[in-house]
N, C-alpha and C positions, 0 to 999 in steps of 0.2 A: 218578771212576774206577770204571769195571766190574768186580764181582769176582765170575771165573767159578768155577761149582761145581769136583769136582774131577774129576768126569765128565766134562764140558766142555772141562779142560785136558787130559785123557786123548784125548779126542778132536780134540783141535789136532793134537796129539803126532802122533798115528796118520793123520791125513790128510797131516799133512809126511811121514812112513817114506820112499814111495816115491820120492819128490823130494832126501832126503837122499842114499837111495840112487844113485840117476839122475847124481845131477849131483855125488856125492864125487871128489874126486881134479881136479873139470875145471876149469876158466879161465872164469870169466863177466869180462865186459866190464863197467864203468858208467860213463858218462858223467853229470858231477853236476855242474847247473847250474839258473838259473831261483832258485823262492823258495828249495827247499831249499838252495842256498848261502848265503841271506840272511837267513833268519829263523833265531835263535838256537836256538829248540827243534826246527825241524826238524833243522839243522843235527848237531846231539846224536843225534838220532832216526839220522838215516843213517850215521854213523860207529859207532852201536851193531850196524846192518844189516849193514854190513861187516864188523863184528869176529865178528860172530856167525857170518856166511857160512865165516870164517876159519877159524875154531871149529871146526866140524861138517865138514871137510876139504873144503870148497872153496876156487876160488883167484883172489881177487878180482882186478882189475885196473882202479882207479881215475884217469880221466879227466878235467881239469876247464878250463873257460874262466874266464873274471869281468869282463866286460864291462863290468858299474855297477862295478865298485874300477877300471876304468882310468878310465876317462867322467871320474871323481871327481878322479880322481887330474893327470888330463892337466889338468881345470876350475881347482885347486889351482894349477895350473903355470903355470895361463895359457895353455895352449894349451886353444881349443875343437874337440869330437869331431865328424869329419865321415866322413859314410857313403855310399854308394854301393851301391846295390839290396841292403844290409842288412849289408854290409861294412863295416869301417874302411878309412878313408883313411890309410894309416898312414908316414907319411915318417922319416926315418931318427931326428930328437927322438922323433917319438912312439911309434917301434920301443923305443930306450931306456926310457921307460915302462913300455910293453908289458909286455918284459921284466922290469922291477925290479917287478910286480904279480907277474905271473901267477908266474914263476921263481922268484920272493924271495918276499912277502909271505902274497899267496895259497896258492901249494904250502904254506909249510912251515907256515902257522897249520892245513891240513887235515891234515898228518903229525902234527901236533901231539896234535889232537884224537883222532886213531886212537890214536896211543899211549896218550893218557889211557885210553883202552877197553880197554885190553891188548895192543894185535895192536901187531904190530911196524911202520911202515910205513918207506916210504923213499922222498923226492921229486926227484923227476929231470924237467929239461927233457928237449925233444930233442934240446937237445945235448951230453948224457951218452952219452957211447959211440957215438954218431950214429947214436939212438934215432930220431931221425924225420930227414929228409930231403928238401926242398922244393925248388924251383924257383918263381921272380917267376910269379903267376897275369895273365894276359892274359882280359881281359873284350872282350865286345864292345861297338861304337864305341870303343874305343882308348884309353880314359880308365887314366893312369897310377893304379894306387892304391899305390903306394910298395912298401915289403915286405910286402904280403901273398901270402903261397904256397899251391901246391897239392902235396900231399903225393907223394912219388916213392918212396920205399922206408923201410923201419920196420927198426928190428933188433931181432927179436924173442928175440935170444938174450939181450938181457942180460936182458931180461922174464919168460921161461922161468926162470931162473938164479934169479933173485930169489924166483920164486913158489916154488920146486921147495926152496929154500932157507929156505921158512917166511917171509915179507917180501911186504907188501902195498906194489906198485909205485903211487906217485901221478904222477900223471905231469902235464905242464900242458903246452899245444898251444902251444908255442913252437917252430919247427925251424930246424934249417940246411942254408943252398944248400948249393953246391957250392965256392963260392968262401971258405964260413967265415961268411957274414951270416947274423945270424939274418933270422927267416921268421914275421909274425902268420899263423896256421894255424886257421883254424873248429875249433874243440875237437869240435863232432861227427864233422868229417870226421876229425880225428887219430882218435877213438873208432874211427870204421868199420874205417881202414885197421890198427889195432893189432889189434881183433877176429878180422879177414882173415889178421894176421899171426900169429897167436898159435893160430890155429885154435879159436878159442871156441867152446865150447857155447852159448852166450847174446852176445848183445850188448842191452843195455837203457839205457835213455834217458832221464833223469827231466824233466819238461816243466813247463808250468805253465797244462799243459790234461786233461783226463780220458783225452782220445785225440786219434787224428784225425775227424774228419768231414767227410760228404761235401757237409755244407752247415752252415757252423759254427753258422751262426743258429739251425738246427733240430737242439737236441739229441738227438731220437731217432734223430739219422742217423749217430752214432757208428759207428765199422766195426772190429767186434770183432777180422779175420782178413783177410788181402789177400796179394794173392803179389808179387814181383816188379816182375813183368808191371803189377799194377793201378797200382803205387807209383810207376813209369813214368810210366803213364797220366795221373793227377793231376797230375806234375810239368808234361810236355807240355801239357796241355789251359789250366794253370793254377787247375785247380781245389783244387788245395794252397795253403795259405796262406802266407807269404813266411816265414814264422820258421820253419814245419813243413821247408821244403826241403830245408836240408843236414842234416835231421835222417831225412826218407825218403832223402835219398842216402847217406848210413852207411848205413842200413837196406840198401841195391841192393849198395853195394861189400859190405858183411858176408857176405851173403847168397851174391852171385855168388862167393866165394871159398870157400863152405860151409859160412860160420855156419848154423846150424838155423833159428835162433827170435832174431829181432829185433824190441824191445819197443818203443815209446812209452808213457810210463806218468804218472800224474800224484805228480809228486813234494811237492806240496801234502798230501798223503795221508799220517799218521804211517803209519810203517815198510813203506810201500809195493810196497821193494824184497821182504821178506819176505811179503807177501802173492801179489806176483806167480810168486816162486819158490815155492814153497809149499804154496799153495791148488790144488784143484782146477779152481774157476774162473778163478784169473789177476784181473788187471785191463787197461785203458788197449788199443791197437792192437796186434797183433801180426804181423810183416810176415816172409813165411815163404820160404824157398826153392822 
């Protein structure tokens, strides 16, 4: 461990001010997923990022998937994981699953962890107070994928409510139709449209790449800054790579609704989250209005 002079820390201090400043009182978004859900010490690492965001009066808002604990869990069961252009296939057994992962398991071992930190948290599917809201997603060529949704309305008031109330909302991308079913939901796409809904300052993204790039092979071509418009582009041309996708469409839905500043960030990275908010420089893609 590095142990910095006290100059040093004086000078961390003073380069965070105006970012305390900036972003007290506001709503950052995170989407947490990738290794940091899975290696123990990141794990640690990012629930301290959050408690500390809590701390210093910002107002987290914590989003998460967990794809290898279903994988596992479905394998357990007997039933094997099938995908579809990066999708689950997800039939009405393996919605049950789903559900008992992401809703049970997962949320409350990440509530769990925040609390250990001090910050208060509280874990909510979507269909707490009909927090998210979905409708059956239709792909093209016609291939049924069971209940997986595309997101239709958020309510962002019990989110408001909660944060405004001192209480870090965890939330896991579970939702329901209209009819009462639940809905497998992209957790980045829940992230985007909660962002959009909540009016964030930040929406950020923890990855298990440095950024994006515009040629992954070649590491210098990392892209610090992009707007919109470019994160389109990629998508269309395909020059995005298949797991970046619904993570630059959070990015577009964020954005187009007036998020600021939407990150891609490498969550591999101890305390990441605070280097990006933070630092002068930032880290990972930053995808802008």
């Amino acid at each position: 461990m590095t142990t910095l002079s006290p100059d040093a820390h004086a000078t961390v201090l003073i380069e965070a001010l105006p970012y305390l400043k900036e972003f007290y009182g506001k709503t950052i978004v995170v989407k947490y997923g990738g290794n940091a859900m899975i290696r123990e010490d990141l794990k640690v690492q990012v629930m301290q990022d959050i408690a500390l965001l809590h701390y210093v009066g910002i107002r987290p808002i914590l989003v998460h998937g967990g794809g290898p604990e279903i994988s596992a869990l479905m394998k357990q069961m007997g039933h094997e994981p099938s995908f579809v252009g990066g999708l689950r296939v997800t039939d009405a057994e393996a919605m049950e699953i789903v559900e008992m992962v992401l809703a049970g398991k997962t949320n409350k071992g990440i509530v769990s962890l925040l609390n250990q930190q001090g910050a208060r948290a509280v874990g909510l599917s979507g269909k707490d107070a009909n927090l998210i809201m979905a409708k059956k997603m239709e792909i093209e060529g016609g291939q049924d994928l069971g209940f997986v949704g595309d997101v239709t309305d958020v309510n962002a008031d019990i989110l408001t409510l909660l944060s405004r109330e001192g209480y870090i909302p965890v939330v896991s991308s579970v939702a329901m139709g209209p009819d009462g079913a639940s809905y497998n939901v992209n957790a980045d796409h829940v992230a985007g449209h909660i962002a959009a809904a909540v009016n964030a300052e930040k929406l950020i993204l923890l990855t298990d790449v440095e950024g994006l790039y515009r040629d992954f092979s070649d590491k210098s071509s990392m892209i610090r800054q992009m707007t919109v418009e470019d994160a389109r582009g990629m998508i269309a041309d395909g020059s995005a790579e298949r797991g970046m996708i619904p993570k630059l469409e959070a990015c577009i839905t964020a954005a187009n609704a007036g998020v600021p500043r939407c990150h891609l960030i490498d969550g591999r990275l101890p305390h990441a989250l605070l280097i990006e908010i933070f630092t002068d420089t930032g880290i990972g893609t930053m995808v802008r209005a």
